[in-house]
C-alpha positions as CSV (number, residue, x, y, z in Angstrom):
1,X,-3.5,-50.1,-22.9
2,X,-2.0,-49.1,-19.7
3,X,-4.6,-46.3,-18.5
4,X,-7.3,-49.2,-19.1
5,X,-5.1,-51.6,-16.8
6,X,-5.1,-49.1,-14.5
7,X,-8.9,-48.3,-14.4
8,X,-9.2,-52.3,-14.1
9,X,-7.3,-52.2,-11.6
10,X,-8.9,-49.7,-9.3
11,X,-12.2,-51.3,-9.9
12,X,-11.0,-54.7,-8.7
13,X,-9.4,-53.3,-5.9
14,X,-12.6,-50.4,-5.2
15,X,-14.2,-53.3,-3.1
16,X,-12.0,-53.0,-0.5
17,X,-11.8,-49.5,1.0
18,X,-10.3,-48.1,4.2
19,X,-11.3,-44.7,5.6
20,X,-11.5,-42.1,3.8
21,X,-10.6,-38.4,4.7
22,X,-11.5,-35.7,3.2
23,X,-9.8,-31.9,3.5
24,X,-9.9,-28.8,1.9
25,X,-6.6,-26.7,0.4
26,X,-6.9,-23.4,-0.8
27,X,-4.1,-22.2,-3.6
28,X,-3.0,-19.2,-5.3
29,X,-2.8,-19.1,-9.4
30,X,1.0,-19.8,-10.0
31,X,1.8,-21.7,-6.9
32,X,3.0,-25.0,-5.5
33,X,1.1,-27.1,-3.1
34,X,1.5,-30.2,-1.4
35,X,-1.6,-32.4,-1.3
36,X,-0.8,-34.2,1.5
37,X,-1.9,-37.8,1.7
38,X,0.6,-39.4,5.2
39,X,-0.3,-42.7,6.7
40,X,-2.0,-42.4,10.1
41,X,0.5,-44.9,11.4
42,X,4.3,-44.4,12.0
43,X,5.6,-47.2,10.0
44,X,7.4,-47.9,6.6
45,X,6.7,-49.4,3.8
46,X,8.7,-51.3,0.9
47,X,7.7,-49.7,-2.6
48,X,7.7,-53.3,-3.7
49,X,4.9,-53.8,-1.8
50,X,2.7,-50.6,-2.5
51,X,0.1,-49.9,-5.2
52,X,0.0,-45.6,-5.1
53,X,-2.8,-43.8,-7.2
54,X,-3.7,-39.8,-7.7
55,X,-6.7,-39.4,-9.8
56,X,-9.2,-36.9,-9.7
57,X,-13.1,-37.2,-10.4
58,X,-15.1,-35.2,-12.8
59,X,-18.9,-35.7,-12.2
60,X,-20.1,-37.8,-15.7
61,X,-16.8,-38.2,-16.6
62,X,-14.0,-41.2,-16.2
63,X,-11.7,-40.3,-13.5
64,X,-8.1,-38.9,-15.1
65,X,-5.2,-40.5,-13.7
66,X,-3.0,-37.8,-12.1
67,X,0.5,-39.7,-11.2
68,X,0.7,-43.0,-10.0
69,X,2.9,-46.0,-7.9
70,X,2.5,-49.3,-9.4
71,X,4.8,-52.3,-7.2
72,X,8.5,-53.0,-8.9
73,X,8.4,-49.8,-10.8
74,X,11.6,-47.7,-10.4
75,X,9.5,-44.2,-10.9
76,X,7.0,-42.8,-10.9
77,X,4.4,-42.2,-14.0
78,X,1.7,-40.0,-15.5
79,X,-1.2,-40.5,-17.5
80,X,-2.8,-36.9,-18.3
81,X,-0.4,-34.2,-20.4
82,X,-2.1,-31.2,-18.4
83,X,0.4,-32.8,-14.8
84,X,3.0,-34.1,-16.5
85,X,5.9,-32.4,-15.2
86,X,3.8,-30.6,-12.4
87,X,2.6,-33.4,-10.5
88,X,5.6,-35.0,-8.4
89,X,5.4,-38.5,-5.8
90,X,8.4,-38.6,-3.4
91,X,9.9,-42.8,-3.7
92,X,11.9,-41.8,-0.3
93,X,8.6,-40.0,1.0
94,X,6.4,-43.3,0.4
95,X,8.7,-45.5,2.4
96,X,8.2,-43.6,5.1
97,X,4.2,-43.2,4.7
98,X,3.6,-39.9,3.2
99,X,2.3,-40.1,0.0
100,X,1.6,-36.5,-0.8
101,X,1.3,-35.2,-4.5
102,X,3.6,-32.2,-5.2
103,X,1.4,-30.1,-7.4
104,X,3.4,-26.9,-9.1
105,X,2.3,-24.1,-11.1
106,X,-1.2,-24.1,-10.1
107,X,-3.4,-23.3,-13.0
108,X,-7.3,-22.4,-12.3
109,X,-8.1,-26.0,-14.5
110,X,-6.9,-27.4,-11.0
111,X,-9.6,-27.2,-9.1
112,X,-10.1,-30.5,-8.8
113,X,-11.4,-33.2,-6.2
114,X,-8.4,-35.0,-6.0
115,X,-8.2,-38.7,-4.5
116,X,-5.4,-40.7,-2.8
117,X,-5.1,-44.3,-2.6
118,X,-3.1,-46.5,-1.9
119,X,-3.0,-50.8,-1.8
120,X,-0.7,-53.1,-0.4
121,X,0.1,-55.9,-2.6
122,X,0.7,-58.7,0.4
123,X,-2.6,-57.9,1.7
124,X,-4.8,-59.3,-1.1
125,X,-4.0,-56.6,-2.6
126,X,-5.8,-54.0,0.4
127,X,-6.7,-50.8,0.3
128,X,-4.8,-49.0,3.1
129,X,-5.1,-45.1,2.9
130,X,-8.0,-42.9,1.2
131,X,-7.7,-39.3,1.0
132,X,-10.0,-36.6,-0.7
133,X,-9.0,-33.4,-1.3
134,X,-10.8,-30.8,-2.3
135,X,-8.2,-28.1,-4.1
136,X,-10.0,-24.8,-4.3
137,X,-7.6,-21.9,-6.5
138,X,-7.6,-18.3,-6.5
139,X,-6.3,-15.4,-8.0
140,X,-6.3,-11.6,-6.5
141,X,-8.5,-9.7,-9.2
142,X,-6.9,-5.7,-9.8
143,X,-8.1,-3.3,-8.2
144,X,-11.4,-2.0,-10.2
145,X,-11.4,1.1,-12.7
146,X,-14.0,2.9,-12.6
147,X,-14.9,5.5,-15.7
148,X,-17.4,8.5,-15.1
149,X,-19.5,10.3,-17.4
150,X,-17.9,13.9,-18.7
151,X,-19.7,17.0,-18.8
152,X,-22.9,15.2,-18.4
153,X,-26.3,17.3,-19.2
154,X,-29.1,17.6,-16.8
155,X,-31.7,15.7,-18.5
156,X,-29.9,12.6,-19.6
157,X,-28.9,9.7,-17.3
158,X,-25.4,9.4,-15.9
159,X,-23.3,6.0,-16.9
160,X,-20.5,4.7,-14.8
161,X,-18.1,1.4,-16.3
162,X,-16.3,-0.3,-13.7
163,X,-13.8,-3.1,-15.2
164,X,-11.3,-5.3,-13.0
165,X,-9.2,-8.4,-14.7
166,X,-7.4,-11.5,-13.6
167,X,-9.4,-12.7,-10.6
168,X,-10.6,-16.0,-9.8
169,X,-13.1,-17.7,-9.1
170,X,-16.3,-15.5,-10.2
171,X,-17.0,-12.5,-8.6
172,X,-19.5,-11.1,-7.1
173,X,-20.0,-7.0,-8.8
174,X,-22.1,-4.5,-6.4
175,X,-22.6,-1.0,-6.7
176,X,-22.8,1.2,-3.9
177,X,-24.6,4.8,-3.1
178,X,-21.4,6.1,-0.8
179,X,-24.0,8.7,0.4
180,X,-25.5,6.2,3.1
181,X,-23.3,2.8,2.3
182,X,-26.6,1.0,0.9
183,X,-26.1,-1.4,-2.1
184,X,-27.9,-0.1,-5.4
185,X,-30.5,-2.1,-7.2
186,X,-28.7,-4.7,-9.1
187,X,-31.5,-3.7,-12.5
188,X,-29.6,-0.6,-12.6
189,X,-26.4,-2.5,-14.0
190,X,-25.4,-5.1,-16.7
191,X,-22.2,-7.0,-15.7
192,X,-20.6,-8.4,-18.3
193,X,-17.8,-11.7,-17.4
194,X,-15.4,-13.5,-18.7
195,X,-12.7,-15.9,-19.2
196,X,-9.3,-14.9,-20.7
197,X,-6.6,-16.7,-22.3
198,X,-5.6,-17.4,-19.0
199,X,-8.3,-19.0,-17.8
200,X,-8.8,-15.9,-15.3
201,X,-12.0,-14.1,-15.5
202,X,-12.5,-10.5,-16.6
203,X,-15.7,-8.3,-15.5
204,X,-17.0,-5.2,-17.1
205,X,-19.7,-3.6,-14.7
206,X,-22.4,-1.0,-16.5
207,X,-24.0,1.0,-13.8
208,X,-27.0,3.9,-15.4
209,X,-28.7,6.3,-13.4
210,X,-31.0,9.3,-13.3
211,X,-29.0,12.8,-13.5
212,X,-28.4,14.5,-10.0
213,X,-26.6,17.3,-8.6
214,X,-23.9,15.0,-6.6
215,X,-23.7,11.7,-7.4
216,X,-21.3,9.4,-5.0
217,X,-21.4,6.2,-6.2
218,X,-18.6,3.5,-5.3
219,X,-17.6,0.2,-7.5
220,X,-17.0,-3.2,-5.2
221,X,-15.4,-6.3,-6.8
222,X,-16.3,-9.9,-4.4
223,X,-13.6,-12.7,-4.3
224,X,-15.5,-14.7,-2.0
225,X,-13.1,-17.1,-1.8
226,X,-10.3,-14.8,-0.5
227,X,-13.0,-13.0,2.0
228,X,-11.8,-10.2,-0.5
229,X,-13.9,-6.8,-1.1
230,X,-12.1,-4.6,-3.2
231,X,-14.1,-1.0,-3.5
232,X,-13.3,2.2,-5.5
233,X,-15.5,5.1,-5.1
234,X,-16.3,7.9,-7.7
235,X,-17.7,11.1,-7.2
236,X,-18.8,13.6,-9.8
237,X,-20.0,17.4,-9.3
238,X,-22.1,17.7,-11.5
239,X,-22.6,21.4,-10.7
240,X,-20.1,22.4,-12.8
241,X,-20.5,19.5,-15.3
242,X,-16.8,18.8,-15.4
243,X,-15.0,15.5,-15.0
244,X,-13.4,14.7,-11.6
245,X,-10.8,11.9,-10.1
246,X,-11.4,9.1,-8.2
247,X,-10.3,10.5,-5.3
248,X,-12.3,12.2,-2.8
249,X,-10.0,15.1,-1.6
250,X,-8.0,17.8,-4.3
251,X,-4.4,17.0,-4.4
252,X,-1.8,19.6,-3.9
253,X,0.3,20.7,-6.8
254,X,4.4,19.6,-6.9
255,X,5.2,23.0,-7.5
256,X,2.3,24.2,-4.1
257,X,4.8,21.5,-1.6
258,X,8.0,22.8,-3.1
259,X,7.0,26.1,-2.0
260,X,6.2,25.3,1.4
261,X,8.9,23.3,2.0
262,X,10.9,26.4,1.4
263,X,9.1,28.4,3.7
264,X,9.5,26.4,6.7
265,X,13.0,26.1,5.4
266,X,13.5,29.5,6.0
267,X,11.6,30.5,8.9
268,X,13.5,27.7,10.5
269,X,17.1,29.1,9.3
270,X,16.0,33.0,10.8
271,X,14.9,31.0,14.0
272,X,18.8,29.2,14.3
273,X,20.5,32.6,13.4
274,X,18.6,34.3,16.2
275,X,19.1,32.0,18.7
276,X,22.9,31.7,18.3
277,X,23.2,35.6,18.1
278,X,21.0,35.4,21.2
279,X,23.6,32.9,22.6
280,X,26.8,34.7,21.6
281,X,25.9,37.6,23.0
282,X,24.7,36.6,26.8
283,X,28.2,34.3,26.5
284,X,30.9,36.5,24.7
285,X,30.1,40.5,26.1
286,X,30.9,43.1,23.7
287,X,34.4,44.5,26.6
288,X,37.5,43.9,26.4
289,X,37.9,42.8,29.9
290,X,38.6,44.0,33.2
291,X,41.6,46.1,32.4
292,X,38.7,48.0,30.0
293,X,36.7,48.2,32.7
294,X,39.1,49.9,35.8
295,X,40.2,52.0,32.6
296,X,36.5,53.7,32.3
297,X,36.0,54.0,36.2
298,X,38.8,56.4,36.3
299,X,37.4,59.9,37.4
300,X,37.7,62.4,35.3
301,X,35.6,63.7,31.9
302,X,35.5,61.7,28.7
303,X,38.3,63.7,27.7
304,X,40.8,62.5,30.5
305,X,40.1,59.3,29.8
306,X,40.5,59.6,25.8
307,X,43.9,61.3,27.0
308,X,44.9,58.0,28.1
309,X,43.8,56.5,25.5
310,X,46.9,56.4,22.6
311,X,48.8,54.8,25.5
312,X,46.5,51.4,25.0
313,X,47.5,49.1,22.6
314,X,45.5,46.2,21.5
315,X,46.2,44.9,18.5
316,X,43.3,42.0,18.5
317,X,40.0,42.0,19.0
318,X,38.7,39.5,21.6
319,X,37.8,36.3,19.8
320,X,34.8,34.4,20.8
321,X,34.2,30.5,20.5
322,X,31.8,28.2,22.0
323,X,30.6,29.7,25.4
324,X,34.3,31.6,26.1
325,X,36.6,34.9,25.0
326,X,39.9,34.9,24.9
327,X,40.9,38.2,25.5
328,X,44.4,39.5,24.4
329,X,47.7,39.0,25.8
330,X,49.1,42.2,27.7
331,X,47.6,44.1,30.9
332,X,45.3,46.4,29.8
333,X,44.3,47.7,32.8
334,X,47.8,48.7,33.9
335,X,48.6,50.9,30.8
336,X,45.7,52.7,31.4
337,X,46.8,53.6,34.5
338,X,50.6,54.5,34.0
């Protein structure tokens, strides 16, 4: 009884029609988004005054009543199961002229023409605001699988399967030679799509062609929507008739990096210990010191000067730090010459 008042009541009051906009809002499965309907005039309004209506059009259907304002009502309502509890009007919003529909949890079923209006009561009632929006969804589909044929003999044809999932709106499935970048002959695959449970959309890509030495072949999944290309490439040698990964370029092996790690591990270790040994030895000479020195100018044959020798005590060697020796206490030099 009330959705038929309602439907009266927009017809009586479709006579009277201010401007309408019209916009476009793009959404992501899963999201909120304001539809934004805002009086083009600073002003406010009393909600006792206002009749405020979101309904969207199906073409050859009735239009389904969205959420709606009607004049001495404390809240606000819903007609249609599917937004109840997603679709929200702000009362504190509308007295101040915005009149935008809170839409969360976008589902793909949203992709709608919706349509604003709203009436003021001490006007006749008059239409005061019209606004069409056109709510476009999307959802990022994964990144495409592509399957290549194993072992494959020489006189059959190759088959590649390229599957991707959970994209919306429909895409658009190419194959690609990767040899010169040009797009294959779409009567050389049978794409296969889908809607899930979801209401996402699911493509399976067939690709068949004739057997050659080195087929390149890549696999690109269209959201047009998004401006999104999404492209894996798959190359098989078919040489050797074994199965090879997507990837273009052999991997190294964990165990081939740990190994070379190592090695410049150790190269750079040697180079440390040669440069401090290099260091040490311009900064801390091998003497004991001056006293050392006058000791070994003395004239005479090695064997004076080891006669001399049981006279010199030292009983530590001179210690080297950081760019200094400290040589031992005592005079050296002078016991060498008494």
């Amino acid at each position: 009884m009330w959705l038929r008042s309602l439907r009266l009541l927009l017809l009586l009051f479709s006579g009277l029609q201010a401007d309408v906009q019209e916009k476009e809002v793009r959404a992501m499965v899963g999201s909120n988004v304001n539809l934004t309907c805002i009086y083009p005039e600073k002003n406010s309004f009393d909600l006792s005054d206002l009749f405020v209506y979101w309904q969207i059009s199906v073409p050859g259907q009735q239009e389904t009543v969205v959420a709606y304002y009607l004049s001495g009502n404390s809240s606000t309502g819903h007609h249609d199961d599917h937004y109840r509890h997603r679709a929200r009007l702000s009362l504190e919003g509308m007295k101040q002229g915005d009149f935008s529909l809170l839409l969360s949890n976008v589902t793909p079923q949203d992709a709608q023409k919706f349509k604003c209006l709203v009436f003021r009561k001490s006007l006749g009632p008059m239409e005061i605001l019209q606004v069409v929006i056109t709510l476009n969804v999307a959802a990022n589909y994964s990144m495409p699988v592509v399957s290549i044929p194993s072992a494959p003999s020489q006189d059959k044809e190759l088959t590649f399967t390229c599957t991707s999932t959970n994209g919306y709106p429909r895409p658009n499935v190419y194959w690609i030679n990767k040899t010169d970048n040009s797009l294959l002959d779409e009567a050389l695959q049978n794409n296969t799509v889908s809607l899930n449970e979801r209401g996402l959309y699911d493509v399976v890509s067939i690709l068949k062609i004739q057997w050659s030495p080195n087929v390149n072949v890549g696999c690109c999944i269209e959201n047009v929507l998004l401006h999104q290309n999404l492209t894996v490439s798959s190359q098989t040698e078919m040489l050797t008739g074994t199965k090879d990964s997507i990837t273009e370029k052999p991997t190294e092996t964990h165990e081939e990096r740990n190994r070379a790690l190592f090695s410049i591990l150790a190269i750079l270790a040697v180079a440390v210990a040669v440069a401090t040994g290099w260091m040490c030895r311009s900064r801390c000479p091998g003497r004991s010191g001056t006293g050392t020195r006058r000791a070994l100018e003395v004239p005479g044959s090695e064997a004076q000067v080891g006669a001399h020798r049981p006279h010199v005590t030292r009983t530590h060697p001179p210690r080297c730090g950081q760019g200094f020796c400290e040589m031992p206490r005592g005079d050296v030099g002078r016991q060498l010459e008494n």
